[in-house]
Structure formats: structure tokens, C-alpha cells
VOTIRO-728633 format. One record per residue (C-alpha): residue number from 1; residue in one letter; x, y, z. Coordinates in Angstrom, 3 decimals. Layout:
pos,code,east,north,up
NUM,A,X,Y,Z;
...
This chain:
pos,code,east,north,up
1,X,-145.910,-93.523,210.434;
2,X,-145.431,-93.682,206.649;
3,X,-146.801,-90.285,205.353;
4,X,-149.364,-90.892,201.978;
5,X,-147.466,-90.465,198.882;
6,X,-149.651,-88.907,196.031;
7,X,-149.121,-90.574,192.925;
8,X,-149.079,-89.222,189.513;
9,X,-149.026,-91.418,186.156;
10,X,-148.322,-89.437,182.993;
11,X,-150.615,-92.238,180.912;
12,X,-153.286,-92.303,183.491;
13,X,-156.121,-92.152,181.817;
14,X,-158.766,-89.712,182.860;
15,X,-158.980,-90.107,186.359;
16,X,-159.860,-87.694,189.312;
17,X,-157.373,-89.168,191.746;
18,X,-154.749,-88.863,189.113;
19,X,-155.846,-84.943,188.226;
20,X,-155.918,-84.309,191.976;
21,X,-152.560,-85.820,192.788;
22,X,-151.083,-83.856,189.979;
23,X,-152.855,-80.326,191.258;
24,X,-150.732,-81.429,194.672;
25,X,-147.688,-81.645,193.277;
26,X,-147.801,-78.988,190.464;
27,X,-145.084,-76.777,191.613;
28,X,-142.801,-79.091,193.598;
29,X,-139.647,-79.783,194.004;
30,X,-138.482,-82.801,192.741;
31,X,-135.800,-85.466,193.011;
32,X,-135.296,-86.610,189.224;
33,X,-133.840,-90.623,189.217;
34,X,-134.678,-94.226,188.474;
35,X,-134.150,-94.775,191.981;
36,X,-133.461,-98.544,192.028;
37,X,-133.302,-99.457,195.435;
38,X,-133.626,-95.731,197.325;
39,X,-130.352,-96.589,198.647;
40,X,-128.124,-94.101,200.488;
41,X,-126.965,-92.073,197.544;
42,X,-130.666,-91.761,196.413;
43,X,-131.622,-90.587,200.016;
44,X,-129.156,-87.217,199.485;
45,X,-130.777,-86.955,195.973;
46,X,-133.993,-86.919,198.095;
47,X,-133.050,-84.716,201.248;
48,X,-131.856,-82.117,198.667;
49,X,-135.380,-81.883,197.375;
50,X,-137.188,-81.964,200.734;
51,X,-134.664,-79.327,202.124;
52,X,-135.186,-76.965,198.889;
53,X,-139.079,-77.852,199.279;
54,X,-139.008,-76.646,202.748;
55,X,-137.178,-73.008,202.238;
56,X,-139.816,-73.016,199.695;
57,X,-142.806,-74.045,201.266;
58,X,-143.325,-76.299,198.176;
59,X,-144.458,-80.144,198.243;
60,X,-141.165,-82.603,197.331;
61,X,-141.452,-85.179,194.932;
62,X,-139.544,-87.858,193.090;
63,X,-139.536,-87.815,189.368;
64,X,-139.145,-91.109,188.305;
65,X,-139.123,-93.751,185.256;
66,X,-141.146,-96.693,184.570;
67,X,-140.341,-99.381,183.324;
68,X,-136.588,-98.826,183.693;
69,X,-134.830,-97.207,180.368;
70,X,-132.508,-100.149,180.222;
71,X,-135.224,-102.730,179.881;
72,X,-136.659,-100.090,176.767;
73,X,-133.085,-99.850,175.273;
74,X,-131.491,-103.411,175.929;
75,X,-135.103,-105.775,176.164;
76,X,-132.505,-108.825,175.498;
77,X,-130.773,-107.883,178.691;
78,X,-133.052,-108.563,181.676;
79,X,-131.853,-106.263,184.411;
80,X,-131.698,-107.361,187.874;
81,X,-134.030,-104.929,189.699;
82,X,-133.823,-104.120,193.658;
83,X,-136.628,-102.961,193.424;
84,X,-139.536,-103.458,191.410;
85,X,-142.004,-100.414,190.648;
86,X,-144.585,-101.185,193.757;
87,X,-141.130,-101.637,196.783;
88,X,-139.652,-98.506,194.796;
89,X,-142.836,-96.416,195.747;
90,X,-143.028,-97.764,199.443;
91,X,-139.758,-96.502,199.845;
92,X,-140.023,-93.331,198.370;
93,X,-142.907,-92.916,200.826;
94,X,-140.654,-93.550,204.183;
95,X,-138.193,-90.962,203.189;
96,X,-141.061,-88.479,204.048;
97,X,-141.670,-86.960,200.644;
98,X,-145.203,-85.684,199.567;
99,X,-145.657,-87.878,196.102;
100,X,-144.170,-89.350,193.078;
101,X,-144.395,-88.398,189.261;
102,X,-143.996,-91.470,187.449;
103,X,-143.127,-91.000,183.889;
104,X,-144.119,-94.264,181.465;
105,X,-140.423,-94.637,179.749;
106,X,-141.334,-95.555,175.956;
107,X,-140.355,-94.490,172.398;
108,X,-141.674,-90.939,172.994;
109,X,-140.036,-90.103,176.120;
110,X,-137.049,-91.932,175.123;
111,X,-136.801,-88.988,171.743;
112,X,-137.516,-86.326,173.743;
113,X,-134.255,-83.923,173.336;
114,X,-132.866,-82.424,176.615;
115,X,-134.596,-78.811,176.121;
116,X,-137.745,-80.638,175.758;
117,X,-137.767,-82.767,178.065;
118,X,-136.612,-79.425,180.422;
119,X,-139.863,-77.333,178.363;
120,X,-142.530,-79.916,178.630;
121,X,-142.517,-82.137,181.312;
122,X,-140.471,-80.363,183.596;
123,X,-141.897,-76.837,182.891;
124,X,-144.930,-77.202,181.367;
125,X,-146.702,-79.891,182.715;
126,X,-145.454,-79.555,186.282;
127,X,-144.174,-76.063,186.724;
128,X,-141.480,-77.582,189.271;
129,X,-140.358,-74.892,191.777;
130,X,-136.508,-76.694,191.993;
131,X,-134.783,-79.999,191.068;
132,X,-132.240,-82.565,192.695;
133,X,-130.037,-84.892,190.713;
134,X,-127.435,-86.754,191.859;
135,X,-123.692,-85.509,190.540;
136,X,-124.099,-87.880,187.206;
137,X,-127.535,-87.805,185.868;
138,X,-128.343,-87.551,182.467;
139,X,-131.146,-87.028,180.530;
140,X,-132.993,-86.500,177.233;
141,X,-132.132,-88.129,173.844;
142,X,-128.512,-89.474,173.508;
143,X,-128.087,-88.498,177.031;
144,X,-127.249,-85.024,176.121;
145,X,-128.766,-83.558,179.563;
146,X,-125.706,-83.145,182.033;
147,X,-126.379,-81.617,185.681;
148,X,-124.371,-78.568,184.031;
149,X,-126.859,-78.502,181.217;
150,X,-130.185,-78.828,183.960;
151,X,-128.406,-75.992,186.273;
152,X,-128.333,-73.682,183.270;
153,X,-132.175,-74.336,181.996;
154,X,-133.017,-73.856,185.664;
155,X,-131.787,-70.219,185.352;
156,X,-133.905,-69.798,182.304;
157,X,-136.481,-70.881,183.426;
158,X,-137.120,-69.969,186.926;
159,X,-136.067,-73.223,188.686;
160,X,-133.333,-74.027,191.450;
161,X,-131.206,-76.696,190.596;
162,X,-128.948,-78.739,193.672;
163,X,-126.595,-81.369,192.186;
164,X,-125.677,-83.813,195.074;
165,X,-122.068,-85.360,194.919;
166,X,-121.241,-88.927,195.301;
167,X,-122.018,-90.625,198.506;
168,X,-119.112,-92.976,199.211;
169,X,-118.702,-95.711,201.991;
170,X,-115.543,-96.990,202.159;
171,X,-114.000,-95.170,199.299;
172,X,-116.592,-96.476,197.190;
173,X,-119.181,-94.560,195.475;
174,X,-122.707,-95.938,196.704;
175,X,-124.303,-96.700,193.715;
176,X,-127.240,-99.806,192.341;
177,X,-124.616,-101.421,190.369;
178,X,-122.248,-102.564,193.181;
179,X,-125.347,-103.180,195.491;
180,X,-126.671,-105.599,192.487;
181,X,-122.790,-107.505,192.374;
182,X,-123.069,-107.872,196.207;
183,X,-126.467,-109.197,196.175;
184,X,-124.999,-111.781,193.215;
185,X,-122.062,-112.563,195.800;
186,X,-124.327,-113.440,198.848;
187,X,-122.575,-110.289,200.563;
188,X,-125.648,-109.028,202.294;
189,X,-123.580,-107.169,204.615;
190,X,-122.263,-105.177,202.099;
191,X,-125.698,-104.724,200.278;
192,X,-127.254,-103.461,203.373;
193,X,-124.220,-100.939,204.217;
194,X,-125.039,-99.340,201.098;
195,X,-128.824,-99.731,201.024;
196,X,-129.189,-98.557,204.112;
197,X,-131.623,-100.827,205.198;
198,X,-131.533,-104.965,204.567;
199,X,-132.533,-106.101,201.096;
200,X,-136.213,-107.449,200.554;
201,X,-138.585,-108.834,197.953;
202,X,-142.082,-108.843,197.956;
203,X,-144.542,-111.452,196.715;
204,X,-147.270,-113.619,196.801;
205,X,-147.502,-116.956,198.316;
206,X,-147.890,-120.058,195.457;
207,X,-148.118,-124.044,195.998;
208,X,-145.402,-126.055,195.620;
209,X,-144.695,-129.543,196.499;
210,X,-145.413,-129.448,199.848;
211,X,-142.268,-131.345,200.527;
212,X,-141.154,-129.157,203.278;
213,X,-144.130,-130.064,205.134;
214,X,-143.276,-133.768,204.854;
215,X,-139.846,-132.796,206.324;
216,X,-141.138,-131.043,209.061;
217,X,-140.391,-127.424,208.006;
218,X,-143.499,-126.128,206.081;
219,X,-142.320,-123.481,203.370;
220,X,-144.016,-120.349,202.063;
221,X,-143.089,-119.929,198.439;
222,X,-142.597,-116.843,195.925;
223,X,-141.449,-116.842,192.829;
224,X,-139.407,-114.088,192.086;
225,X,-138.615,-112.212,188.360;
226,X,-136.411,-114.255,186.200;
227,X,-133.978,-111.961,186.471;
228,X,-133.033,-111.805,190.402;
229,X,-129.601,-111.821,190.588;
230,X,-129.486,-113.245,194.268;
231,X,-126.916,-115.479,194.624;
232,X,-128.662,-119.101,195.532;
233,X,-128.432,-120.308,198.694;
234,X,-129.849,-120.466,202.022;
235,X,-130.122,-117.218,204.067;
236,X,-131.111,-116.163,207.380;
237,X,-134.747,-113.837,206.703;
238,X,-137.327,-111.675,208.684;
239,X,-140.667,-111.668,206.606;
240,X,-143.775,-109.423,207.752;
241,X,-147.219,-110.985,207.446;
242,X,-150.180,-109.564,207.857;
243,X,-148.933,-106.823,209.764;
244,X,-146.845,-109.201,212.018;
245,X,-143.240,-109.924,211.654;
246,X,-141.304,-113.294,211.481;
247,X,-138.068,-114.434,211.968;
248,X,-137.144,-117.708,209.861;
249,X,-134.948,-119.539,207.538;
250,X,-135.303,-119.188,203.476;
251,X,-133.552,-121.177,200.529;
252,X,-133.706,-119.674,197.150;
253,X,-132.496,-121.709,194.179;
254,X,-133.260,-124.963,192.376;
255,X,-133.332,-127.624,195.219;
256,X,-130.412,-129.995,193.377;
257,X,-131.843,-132.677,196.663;
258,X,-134.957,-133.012,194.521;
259,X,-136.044,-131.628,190.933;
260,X,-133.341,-129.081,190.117;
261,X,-136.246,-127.052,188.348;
262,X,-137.765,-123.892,189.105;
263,X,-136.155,-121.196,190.961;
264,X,-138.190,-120.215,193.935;
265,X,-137.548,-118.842,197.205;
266,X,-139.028,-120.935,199.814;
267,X,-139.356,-119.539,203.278;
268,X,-139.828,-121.391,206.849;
269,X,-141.528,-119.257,209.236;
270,X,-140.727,-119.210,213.114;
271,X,-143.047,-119.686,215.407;
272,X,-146.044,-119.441,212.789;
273,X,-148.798,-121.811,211.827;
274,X,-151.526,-121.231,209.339;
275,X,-152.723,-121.215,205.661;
276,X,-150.406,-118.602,203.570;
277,X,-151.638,-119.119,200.252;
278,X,-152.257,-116.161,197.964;
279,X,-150.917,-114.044,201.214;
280,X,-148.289,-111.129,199.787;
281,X,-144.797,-111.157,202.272;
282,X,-142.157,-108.901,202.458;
283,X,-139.005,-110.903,202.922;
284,X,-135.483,-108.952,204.167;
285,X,-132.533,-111.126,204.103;
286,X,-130.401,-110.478,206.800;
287,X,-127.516,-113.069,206.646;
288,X,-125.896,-115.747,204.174;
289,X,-125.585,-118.761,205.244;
290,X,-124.514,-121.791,203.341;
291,X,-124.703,-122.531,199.949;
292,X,-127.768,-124.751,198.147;
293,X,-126.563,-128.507,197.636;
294,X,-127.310,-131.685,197.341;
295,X,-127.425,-134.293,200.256;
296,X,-127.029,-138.208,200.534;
297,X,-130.584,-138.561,201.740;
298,X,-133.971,-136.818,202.981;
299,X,-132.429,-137.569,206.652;
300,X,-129.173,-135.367,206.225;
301,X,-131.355,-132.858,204.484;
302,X,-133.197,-132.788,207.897;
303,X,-130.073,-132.728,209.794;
304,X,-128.847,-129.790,207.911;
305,X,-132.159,-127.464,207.773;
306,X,-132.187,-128.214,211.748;
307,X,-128.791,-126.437,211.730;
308,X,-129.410,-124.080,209.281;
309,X,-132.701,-123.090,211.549;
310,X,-130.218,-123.003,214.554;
311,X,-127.639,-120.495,213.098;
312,X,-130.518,-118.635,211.181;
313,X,-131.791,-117.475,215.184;
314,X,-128.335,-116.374,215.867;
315,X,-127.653,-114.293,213.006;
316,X,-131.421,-112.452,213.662;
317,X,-130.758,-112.161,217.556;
318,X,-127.152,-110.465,215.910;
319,X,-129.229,-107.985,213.168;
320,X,-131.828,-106.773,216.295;
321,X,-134.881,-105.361,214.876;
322,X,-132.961,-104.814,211.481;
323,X,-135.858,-104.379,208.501;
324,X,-137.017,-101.933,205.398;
325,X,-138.529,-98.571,206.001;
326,X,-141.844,-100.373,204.272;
């Protein structure tokens, strides 16, 4: 089972849940990252912390940023999230850690200087017992904070510091950037290899046309941020409901058959019946399998889904019980 992550929000307002969480975690350990995506690299960021926590019979913690620095720095340049700051938090949880520290990332944070940002928040406000960081994390104003520079303020100050090196697979450092070009290539496989676990959104169910009721295959549908890099096309899923889990078929793009509008991922459940309106899924994509186009009419449309539903099966028999630690 999922242990309880404590939470602490540095702009909370008063709050005794807030206070309490940050009594808890006041002298942790923690694992310092954005953390897009808690893929594999993250995960050694993490163990590091929850080993040092142990020998020090300290609570572990991730120390992390919201809303990510490069949507503060570049707000022209949407980034394409993995995760967005609610799935970030779930998975910090299954890696076993005791809570989070979420700093708010805005002008003031953003002109803190390294030694400050060492001084207060590190020292001050949560007189942290140690620190992991993975081999190229940088902090503070102009990015002047090097692990070198976090190893030496740890000495001053009382702190153990463990910088992880780079996690590769394949000869290839495991990192969010090449998990976000695979994800815009339709390679889940590759995603998932450096995930560690098969890529999933989360949302809540809206109307739409209804059309895939008239064709037979009834469609739950999410719209997902604007700037989901997903490649479009139609992908074999597993979505979890209400506590249950589903197997099914899902097509995310503009549906070129009919209005070539909206982007929206619309998912067919198997083997489920019922009213999913304003219902929050989790959907992991566990296999590409065709691209979105158009079709001569509504019948070869039919024709096609019916296939796509067939080979959808046989990828999920393939991928077992494959799903996020959520």
C-alpha cells in the first residue's frame, strides 16, 4: 500500500495541516528536483535520500518546484509536462518516501542567490539533516549552485550531501527530455524503459459528441493541457476507474473523419457500461498502434476501430498487468 505523503506548501497560508506536515519533516533528508515524471534517474535521486534518511533515522523527503521554472522563465514556451503537479505527488508517494516540500517557483525564489537559497530554505526553514541531487543539478540565481557548490555548504553547515551519477539505459542517460521526444514519436516502449513504469494522464470525464456511441464504441473523453506532446494517434490503454481497472482502446488527436477540431483523447472501455461523466481516470498507454486518419465512410471507420479493438487486446494480454505505481 501507498504510504501517506505529508505535504508541505511554502505559500500555504496559515493552516494546521500545513504547520504539522512541516514539524514532520523539519530535519529530513531530502531529494532536491523538479522531478518530471519520477522516472528511473529520479528514483536513485530518491533512494539516496531514503538510504541517508535511514542511517539517520530521519524522515525522507522530496524538495520540489511548482509550477516548473521553465514555464516562470520561458511563459511563451509551453512545456510538455509528464507529469502535472497532482501525478508528480502520487508518484513521489509509491517510492516510499515520508512527504514532499513543495516550493511555489516565482520572482522571489527565482532571485534567491545559491548561499541563500542553501541559508534559508534549506537551513533555516527546514534544518535538513542531508540532501540528494542528481550529478547535474543546479540551483539559485543564474544557476550558480553546482552539486560541488551544495557538497561544500553541506560541510558548513552540518548537512550530508550524496550526488547520484547518471542513470543510463542503453548508453543513454535517462533523463525527461528524451522521455518527452519518445512520447512525441509514439515510442511508448522506449518511454516506459526509461520511466519505469507506462506513461499515464489523469483527468476528468467531459461530453462530446456522442458519436462513438452512434458507432457502437461509446468513448470517455479528457481533455488534456495544450501542451501534451503525445504524438496523435490511436493507442492500446489500461485506465483505472473507480478503483477498478480497464483494458481498452484510446484515440487522441483531432478526428480528421469528422470536425478536425479539438484535441481530445477519447477512450473505449472493455467490458464496461455506465455513466462516466465528471468521473477522474487514470489512463497508461501501453502500445502504439496506428496513426489518426481519415476514412471513406462511417462504415470503414467501423471496420477499422473493430481492428484496432482486436490488436488493442493483444498488445494488453503482451504488457500483463503493466500500470503506474499510482
Amino acid at each position: 500500500m501507498t504510504k501517506s505523503l505529508s505535504i508541505v506548501r511554502d505559500r500555504a497560508p496559515d493552516d494546521a495541516a500545513n504547520d504539522a506536515a512541516c514539524d514532520a519533516l523539519r530535519g529530513a533528508v531530502v531529494a532536491i528536483g523538479n522531478f518530471d515524471g519520477v522516472h528511473r534517474g529520479h528514483k536513485a535521486v530518491i533512494a539516496a535520500a531514503l538510504d541517508r534518511a535511514k542511517a539517520l533515522s530521519r524522515p525522507a523527503a522530496a524538495l520540489t518546484l511548482e509550477p516548473h521554472p521553465r514555464a516562470f522563465f520561458k511563459p511563451a514556451e509551453p512545456l510538455f509536462r509528464l507529469t502535472d503537479e497532482a501525478a508528480k505527488l502520487r508518484l513521489l508517494a509509491a517510492t516510499g518516501l515520508d512527504g514532499a516540500i513543495i516550493l511555489t517557483f516565482d520572482a522571489a525564489l527565482a532571485s534567491l542567490t545559491a548561499e541563500e537559497f542553501v541559508s534559508r530554505i534549506l537551513v533555516e526553514r527546514f534544518a535538513i539533516s542531508g540532501a540528494a541531487i542528481g550529478f547535474n543539478f543546479h540551483f539559485g540565481a543564474n544557476r550558480t549552485g553546482s552539486p560541488v557548490f551544495l557538497a561544500a555548504e553541506g560541510k558548513k553547515h552540518g548537512f550530508a550531501v550524496d550526488v547520484v551519477p547518471p542513470l543510463q539505459d542503453g548508453g543513454q542517460a535517462i533523463a525527461s527530455g528524451p522521455i518527452r521526444k519518445a512520447l512525441g514519436e509514439g515510442d511508448l516502449d522506449q518511454a516506459a524503459a526509461f520511466l519505469g513504469y507506462p506513461w499515464f494522464v489523469s483527468g476528468e470525464v467531459i461530453h462530446g459528441d456522442k458519436r462513438g456511441r452512434e458507432l457502437g464504441f461509446p468513448t470517455a473523453n479528457l481533455q488534456l493541457d495544450a501542451a501534451c506532446g503525445l504524438r496523435h494517434g490511436v493507442y492500446a490503454v489500461r485506465a483505472a476507474v473507480g478503483g477498478r481497472r480497464y483494458d481498452g482502446v484510446a484515440n487522441f488527436g483531432r478526428r480528421p473523419m469528422f470536425d478536425n477540431g479539438t484535441v481530445l483523447l477519447e477512450i473505449f472501455l472493455f467490458d464496461f457500461s455506465g455513466d462516466l461523466y465528471g468521473a477522474r481516470i487514470d489512463t497508461a498507454f501501453i502500445a502504439w498502434l496506428r496513426e489518426e486518419r481519415n476514412f471513406a465512410s462511417a462504415k470503414d471507420l467501423v471496420r477499422q476501430m473493430q481492428e484496432d479493438t482486436a490488436r488493442a487486446k493483444e498488445a494488453l494480454a503482451r504488457a500483463g498487468a503493466a500500470f503506474p505505481p499510482i
